[in-house]
C-alpha positions as a Markdown table, in Angstrom:
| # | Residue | x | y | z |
|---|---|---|---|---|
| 1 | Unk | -5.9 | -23.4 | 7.3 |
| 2 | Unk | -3.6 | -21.4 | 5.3 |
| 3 | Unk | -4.5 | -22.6 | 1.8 |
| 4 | Unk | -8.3 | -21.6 | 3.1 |
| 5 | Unk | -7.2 | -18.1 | 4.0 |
| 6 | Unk | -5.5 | -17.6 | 1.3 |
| 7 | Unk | -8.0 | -18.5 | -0.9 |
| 8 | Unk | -10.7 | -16.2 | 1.1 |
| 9 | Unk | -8.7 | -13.3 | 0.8 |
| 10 | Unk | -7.7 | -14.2 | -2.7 |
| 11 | Unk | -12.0 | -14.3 | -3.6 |
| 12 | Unk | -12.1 | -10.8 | -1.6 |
| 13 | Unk | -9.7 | -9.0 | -3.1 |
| 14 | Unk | -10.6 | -10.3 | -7.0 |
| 15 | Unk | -6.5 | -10.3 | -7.5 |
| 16 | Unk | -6.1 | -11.9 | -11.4 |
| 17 | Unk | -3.9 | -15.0 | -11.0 |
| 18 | Unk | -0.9 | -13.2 | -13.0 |
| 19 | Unk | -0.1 | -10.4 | -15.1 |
| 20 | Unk | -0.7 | -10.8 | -19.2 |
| 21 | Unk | 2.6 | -10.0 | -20.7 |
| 22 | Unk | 3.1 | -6.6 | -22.4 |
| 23 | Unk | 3.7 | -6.7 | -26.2 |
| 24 | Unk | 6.6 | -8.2 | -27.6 |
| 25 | Unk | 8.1 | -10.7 | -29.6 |
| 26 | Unk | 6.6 | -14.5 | -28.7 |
| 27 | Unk | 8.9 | -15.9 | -26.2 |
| 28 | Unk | 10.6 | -13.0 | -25.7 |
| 29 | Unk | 9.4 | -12.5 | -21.8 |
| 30 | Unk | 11.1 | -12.8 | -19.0 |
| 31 | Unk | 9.2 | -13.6 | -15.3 |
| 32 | Unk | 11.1 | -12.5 | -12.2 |
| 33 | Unk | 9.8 | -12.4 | -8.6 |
| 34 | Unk | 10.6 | -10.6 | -5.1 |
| 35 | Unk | 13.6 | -12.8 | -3.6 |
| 36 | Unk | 12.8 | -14.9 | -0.8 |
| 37 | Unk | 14.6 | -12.7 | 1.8 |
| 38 | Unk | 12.0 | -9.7 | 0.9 |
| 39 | Unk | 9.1 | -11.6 | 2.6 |
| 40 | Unk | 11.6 | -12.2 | 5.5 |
| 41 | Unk | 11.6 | -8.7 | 5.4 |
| 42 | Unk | 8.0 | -8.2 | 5.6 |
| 43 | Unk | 8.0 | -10.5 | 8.3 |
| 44 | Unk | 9.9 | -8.7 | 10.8 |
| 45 | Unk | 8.1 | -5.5 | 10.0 |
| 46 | Unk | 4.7 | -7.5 | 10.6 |
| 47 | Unk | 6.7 | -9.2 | 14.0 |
| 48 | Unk | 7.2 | -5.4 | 14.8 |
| 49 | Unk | 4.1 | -4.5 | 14.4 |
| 50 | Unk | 1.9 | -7.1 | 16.3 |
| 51 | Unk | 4.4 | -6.4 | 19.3 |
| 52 | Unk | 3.9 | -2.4 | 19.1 |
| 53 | Unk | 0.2 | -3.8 | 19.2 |
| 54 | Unk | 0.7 | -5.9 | 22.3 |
| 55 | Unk | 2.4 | -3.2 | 23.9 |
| 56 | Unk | -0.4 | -0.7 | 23.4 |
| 57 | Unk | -2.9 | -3.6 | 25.0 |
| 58 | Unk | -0.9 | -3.5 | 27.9 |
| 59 | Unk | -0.7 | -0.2 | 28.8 |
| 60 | Unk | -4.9 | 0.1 | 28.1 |
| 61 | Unk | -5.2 | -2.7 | 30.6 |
| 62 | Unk | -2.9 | -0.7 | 33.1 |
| 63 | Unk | -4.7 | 2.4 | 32.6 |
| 64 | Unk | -8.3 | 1.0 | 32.8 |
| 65 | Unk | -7.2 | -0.7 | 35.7 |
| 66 | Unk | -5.9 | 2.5 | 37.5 |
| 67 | Unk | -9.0 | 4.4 | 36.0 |
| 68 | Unk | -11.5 | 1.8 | 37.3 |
| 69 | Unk | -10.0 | 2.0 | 40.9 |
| 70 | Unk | -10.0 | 5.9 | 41.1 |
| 71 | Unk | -14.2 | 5.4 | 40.1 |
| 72 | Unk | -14.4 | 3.4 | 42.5 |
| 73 | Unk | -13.2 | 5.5 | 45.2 |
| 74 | Unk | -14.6 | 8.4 | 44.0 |
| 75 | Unk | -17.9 | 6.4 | 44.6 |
| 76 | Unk | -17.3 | 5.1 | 48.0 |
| 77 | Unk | -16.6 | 8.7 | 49.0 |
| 78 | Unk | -19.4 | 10.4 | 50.8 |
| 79 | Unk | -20.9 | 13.6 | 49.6 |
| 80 | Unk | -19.4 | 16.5 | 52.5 |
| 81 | Unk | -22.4 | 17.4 | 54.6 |
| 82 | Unk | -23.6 | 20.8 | 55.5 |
| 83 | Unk | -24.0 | 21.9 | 59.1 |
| 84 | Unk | -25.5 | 25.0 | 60.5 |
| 85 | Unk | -24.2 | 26.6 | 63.1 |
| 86 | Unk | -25.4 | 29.7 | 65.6 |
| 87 | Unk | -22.5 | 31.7 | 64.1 |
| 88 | Unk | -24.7 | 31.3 | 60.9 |
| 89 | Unk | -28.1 | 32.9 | 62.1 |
| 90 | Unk | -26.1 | 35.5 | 63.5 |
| 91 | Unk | -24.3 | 36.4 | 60.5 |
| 92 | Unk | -21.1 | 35.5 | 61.9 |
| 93 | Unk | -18.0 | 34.1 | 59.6 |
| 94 | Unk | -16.8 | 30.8 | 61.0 |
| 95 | Unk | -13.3 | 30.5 | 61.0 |
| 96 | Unk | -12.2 | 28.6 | 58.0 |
| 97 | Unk | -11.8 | 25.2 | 57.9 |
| 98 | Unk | -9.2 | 23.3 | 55.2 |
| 99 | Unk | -11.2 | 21.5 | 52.2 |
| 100 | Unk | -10.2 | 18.4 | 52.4 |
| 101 | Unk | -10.8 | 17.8 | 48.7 |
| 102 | Unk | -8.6 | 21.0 | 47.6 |
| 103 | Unk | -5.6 | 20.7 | 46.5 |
| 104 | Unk | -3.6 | 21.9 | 48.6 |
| 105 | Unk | -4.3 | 19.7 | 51.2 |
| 106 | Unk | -3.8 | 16.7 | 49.7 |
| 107 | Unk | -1.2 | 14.6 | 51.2 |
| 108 | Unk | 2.1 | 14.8 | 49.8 |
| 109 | Unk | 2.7 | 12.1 | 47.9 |
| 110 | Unk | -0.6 | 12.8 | 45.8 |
| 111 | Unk | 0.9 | 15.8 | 44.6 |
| 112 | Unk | 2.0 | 16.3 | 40.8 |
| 113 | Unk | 0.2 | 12.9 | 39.9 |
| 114 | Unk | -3.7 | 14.7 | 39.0 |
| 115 | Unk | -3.9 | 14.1 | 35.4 |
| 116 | Unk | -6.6 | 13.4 | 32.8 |
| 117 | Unk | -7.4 | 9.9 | 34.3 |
| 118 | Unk | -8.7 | 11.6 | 37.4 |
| 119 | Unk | -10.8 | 14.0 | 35.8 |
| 120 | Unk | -12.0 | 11.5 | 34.0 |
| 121 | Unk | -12.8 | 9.4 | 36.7 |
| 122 | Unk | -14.4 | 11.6 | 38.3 |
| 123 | Unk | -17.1 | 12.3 | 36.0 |
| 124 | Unk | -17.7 | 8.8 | 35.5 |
| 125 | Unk | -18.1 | 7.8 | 39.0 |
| 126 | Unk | -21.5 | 10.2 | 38.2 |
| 127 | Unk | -22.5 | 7.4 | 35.7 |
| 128 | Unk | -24.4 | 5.0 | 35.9 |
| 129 | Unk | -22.5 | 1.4 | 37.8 |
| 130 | Unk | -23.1 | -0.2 | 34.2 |
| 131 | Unk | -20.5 | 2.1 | 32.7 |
| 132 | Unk | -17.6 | 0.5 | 34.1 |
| 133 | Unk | -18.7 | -3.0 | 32.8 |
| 134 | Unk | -19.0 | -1.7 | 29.5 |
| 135 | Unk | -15.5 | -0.1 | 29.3 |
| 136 | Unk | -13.9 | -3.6 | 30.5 |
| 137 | Unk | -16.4 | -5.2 | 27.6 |
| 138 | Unk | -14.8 | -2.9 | 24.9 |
| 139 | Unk | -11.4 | -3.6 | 26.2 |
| 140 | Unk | -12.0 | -7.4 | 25.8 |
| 141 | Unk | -12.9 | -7.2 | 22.7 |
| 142 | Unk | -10.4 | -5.2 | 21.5 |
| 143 | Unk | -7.9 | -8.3 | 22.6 |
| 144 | Unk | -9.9 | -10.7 | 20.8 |
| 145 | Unk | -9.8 | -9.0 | 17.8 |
| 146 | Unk | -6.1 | -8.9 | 18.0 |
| 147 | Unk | -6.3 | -12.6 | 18.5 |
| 148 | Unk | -8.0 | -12.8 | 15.1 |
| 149 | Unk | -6.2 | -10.2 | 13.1 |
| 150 | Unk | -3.0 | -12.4 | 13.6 |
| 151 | Unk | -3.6 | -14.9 | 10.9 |
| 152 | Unk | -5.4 | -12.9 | 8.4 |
| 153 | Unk | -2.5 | -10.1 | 8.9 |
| 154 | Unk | -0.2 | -12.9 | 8.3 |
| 155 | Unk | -1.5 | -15.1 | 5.8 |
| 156 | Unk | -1.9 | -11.3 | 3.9 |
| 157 | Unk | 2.1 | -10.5 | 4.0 |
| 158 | Unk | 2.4 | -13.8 | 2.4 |
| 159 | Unk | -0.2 | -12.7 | -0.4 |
| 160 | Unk | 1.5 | -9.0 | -0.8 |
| 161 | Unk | 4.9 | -10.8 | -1.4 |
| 162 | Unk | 3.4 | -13.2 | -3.4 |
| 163 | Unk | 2.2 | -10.7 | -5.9 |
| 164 | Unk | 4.8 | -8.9 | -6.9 |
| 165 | Unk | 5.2 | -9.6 | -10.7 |
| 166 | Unk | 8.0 | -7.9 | -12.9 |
| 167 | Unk | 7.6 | -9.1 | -16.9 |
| 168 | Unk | 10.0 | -7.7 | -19.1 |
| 169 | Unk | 10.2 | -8.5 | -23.3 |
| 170 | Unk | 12.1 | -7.0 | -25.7 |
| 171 | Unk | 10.2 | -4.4 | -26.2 |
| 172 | Unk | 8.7 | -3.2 | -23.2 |
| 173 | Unk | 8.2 | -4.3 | -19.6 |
| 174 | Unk | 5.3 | -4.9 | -16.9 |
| 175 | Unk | 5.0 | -4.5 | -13.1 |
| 176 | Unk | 2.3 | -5.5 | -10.9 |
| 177 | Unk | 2.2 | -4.9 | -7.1 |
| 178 | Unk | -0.3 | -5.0 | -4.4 |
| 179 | Unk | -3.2 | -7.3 | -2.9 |
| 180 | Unk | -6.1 | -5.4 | -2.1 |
| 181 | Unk | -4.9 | -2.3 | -3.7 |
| 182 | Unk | -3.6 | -3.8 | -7.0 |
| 183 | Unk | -1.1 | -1.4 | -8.8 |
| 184 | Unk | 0.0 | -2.3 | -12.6 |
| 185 | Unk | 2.9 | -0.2 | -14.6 |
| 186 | Unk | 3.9 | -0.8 | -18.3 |
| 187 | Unk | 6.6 | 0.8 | -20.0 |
| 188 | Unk | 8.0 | 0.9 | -23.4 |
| 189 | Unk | 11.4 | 1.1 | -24.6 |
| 190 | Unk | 10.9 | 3.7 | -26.4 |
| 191 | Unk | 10.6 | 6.1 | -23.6 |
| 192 | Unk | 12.8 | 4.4 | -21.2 |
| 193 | Unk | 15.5 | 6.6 | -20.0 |
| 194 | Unk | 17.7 | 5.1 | -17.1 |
| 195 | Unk | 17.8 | 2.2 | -15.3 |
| 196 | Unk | 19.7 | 1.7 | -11.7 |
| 197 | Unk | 20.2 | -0.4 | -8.9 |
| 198 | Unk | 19.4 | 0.7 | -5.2 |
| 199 | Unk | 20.4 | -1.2 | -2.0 |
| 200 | Unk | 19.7 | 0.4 | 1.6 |
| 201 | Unk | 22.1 | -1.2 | 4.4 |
| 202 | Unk | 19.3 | -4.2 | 5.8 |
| 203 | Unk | 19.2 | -5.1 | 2.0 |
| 204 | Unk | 22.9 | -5.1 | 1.6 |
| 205 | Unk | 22.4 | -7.8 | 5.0 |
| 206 | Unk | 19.9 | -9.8 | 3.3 |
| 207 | Unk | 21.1 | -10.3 | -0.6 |
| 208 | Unk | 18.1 | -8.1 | -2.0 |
| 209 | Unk | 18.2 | -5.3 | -4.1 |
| 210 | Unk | 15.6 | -2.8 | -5.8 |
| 211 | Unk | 16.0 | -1.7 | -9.7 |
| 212 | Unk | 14.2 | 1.4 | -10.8 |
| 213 | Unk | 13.4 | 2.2 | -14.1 |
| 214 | Unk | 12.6 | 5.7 | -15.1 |
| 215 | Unk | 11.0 | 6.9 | -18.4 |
| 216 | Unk | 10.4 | 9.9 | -20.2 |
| 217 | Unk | 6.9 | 11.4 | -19.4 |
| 218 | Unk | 4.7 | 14.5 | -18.6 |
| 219 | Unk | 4.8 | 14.6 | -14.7 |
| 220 | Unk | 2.6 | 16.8 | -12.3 |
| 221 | Unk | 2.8 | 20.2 | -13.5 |
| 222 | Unk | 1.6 | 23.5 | -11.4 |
| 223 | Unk | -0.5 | 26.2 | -12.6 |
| 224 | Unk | 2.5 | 28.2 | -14.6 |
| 225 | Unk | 3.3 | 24.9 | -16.8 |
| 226 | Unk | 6.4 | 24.2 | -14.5 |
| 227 | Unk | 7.0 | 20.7 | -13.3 |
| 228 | Unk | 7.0 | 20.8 | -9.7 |
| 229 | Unk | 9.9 | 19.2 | -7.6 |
| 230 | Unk | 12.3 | 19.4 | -10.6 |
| 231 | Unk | 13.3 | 16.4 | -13.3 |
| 232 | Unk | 12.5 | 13.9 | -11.0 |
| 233 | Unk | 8.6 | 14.6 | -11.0 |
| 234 | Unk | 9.2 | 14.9 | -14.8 |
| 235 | Unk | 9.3 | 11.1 | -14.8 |
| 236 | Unk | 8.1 | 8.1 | -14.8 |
| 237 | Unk | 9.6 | 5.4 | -12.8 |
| 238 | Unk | 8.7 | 1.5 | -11.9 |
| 239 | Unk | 10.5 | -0.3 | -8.8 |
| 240 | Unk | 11.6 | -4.3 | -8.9 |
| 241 | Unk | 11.6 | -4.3 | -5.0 |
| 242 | Unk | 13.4 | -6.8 | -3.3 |
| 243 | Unk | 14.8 | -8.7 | -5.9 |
| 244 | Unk | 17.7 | -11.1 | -5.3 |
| 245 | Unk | 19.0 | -11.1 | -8.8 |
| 246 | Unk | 19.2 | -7.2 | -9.9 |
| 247 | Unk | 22.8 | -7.3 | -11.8 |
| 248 | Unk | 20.8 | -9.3 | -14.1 |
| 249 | Unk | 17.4 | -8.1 | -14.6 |
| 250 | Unk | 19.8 | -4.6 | -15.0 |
| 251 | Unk | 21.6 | -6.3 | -17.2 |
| 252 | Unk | 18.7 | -7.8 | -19.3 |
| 253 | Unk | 16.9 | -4.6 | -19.8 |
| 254 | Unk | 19.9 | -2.8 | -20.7 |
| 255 | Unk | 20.7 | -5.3 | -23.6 |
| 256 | Unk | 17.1 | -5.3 | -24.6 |
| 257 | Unk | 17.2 | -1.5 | -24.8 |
| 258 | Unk | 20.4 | -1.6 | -27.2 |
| 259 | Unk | 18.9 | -4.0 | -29.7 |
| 260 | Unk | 15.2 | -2.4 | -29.2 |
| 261 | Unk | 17.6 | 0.9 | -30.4 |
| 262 | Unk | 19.7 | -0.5 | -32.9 |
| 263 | Unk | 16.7 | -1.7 | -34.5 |
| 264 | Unk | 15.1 | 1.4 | -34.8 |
| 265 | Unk | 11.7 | -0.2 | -33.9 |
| 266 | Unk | 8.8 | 2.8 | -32.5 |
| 267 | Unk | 6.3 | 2.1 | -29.9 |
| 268 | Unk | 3.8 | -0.5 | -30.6 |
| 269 | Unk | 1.1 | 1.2 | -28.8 |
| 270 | Unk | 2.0 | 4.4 | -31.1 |
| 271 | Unk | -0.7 | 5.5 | -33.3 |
| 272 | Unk | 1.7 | 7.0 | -35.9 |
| 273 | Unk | 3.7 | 3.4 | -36.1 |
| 274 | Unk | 5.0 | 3.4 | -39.4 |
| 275 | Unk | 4.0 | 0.5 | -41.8 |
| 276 | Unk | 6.2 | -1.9 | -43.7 |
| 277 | Unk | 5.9 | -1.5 | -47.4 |
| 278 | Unk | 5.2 | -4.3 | -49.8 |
| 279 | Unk | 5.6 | -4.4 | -53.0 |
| 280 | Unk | 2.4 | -4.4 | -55.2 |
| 281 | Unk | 1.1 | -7.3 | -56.5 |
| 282 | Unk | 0.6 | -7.2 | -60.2 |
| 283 | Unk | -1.4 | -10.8 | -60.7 |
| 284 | Unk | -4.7 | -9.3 | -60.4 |
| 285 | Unk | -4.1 | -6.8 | -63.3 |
| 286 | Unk | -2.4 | -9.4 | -65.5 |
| 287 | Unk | -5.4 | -11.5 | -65.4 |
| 288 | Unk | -7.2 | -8.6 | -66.0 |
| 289 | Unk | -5.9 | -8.2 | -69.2 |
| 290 | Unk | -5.7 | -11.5 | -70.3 |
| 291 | Unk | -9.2 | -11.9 | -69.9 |
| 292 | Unk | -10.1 | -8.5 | -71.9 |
| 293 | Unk | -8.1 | -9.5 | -74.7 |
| 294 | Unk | -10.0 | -12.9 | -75.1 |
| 295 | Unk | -12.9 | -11.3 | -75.2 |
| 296 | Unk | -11.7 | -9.2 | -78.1 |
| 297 | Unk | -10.5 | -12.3 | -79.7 |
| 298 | Unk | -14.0 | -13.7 | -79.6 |
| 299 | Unk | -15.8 | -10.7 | -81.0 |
| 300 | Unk | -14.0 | -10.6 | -83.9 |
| 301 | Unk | -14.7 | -13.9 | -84.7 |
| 302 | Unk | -18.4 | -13.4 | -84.2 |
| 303 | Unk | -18.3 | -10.9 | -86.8 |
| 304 | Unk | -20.1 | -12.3 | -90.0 |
């Protein structure tokens, strides 16, 4: 069931099996993967989740309850009926008598508790008896959709963790997130600026951490040429979340980033990449010569 699922949602979303590498040296690239604990993680945020669901189900099926009942009285109530009296013809006032609908004489304990669902009741007890079937319809399907959302929902955590990629080579790196929305950073050495590690308290519990790499790079700008929010929107940054071994994917970059310096080696995606001279090669021109001072040789011994 699961391998069926996840190859449905696989089809769907048209998600490439894995990232290409970025450029580098053959061999040079590293694979790293969210830790194990990050799609624990993601579980208890999806437990969370389907519970805040359930909850919210509940409290429909209270209300429509409570809402169904107040139709139904409203329904069973006759409407008040009119009765003339002499003191009518005569032009008379009656004494008054106390609406027993008004709010003021309601008893006691119904006091305070008119809300929305009243008024709302009360203008569908004007609707046709059908109504009330429908709104228990919609409610039931609500739940069974709920029902089937639970193992697509789940089977798609799994997916989202699965595809978190991080590439790095020694000369630039690669990140790919995301399932249905698919998201995929490269960045080169050459503009890389800083690299950190970040770890909230509930990572700190669980062994994960995130590393973010920031770059050099033209960020958002307003409409005086300022960057707006400061140096932070003047970069570019990528995120290994939930990784379980950041010290050495740190680590790795960091020492990649020293020789990538040390060997004074540009961007390979820059268009003003300097070339490496070679010497010329002088073979052509030799033969060149011989050849034209054969044929000199042979003319002058065609001369009579």
């Amino acid at each position: 069931m699961f391998d069926w699922l996840r190859g449905t949602i696989l089809r769907v979303a048209r998600v490439p099996a894995q990232p290409v590498p970025p450029s580098g040296a053959p061999g040079s690239a590293r694979i790293f993967r969210a830790g194990r604990n990050f799609y624990k993680l993601r579980l208890v945020r999806w437990g969370f989740t389907q519970i805040g669901a359930v909850v919210g189900i509940l409290f429909s099926l209270w209300f429509i309850d409570q809402l169904i009942g107040e139709i139904g009285d409203h329904r069973a109530t006759p409407a008040p009926i009119q009765i003339t009296t002499p003191s009518d013809v005569s032009g008379a006032q009656p004494p008054e008598t106390p609406a027993l609908n008004s709010a003021e004489n309601r008893p006691p304990q119904h006091k305070g508790k008119r809300n929305g669902r009243e008024d709302l009741a009360r203008k569908l007890a004007a609707w046709p008896d059908w109504t009330t079937t429908m709104i228990l319809w919609v409610e039931y399907g609500a739940i069974v959709l709920f029902i089937l959302q639970l193992p697509v929902t789940l089977v798609a955590a799994r997916l989202e963790y699965e595809q978190h990629w991080y590439i790095v080579t020694d000369r630039s790196l690669r990140i790919r997130t995301g399932l249905f929305s698919l998201q995929e950073a490269t960045m080169s050495f050459a503009n890389l600026q800083q690299v950190e590690v970040k770890q909230g308290p509930l990572q700190r519990l669980l062994g994960i951490a995130d590393v973010r790499v920031q770059s050099a790079g033209g960020g958002s700008t307003g409409g005086n040429g300022h960057h707006k929010g400061g140096a932070d929107h003047s970069m570019h940054s990528g995120v290994f979340h939930g990784v379980d071994n950041p010290d050495e994917i740190r680590d790795l970059i960091l020492t990649r980033l020293r020789l990538f310096r040390a060997a004074g080696l540009g961007d390979p995606d820059d268009g003003d990449q300097r070339e490496v001279e070679t010497p010329p090669n002088d073979a052509p021109l030799a033969a060149a010569r011989e050849l034209l001072e054969e044929i000199r040789l042979l003319a002058k011994n065609l001369k009579p």
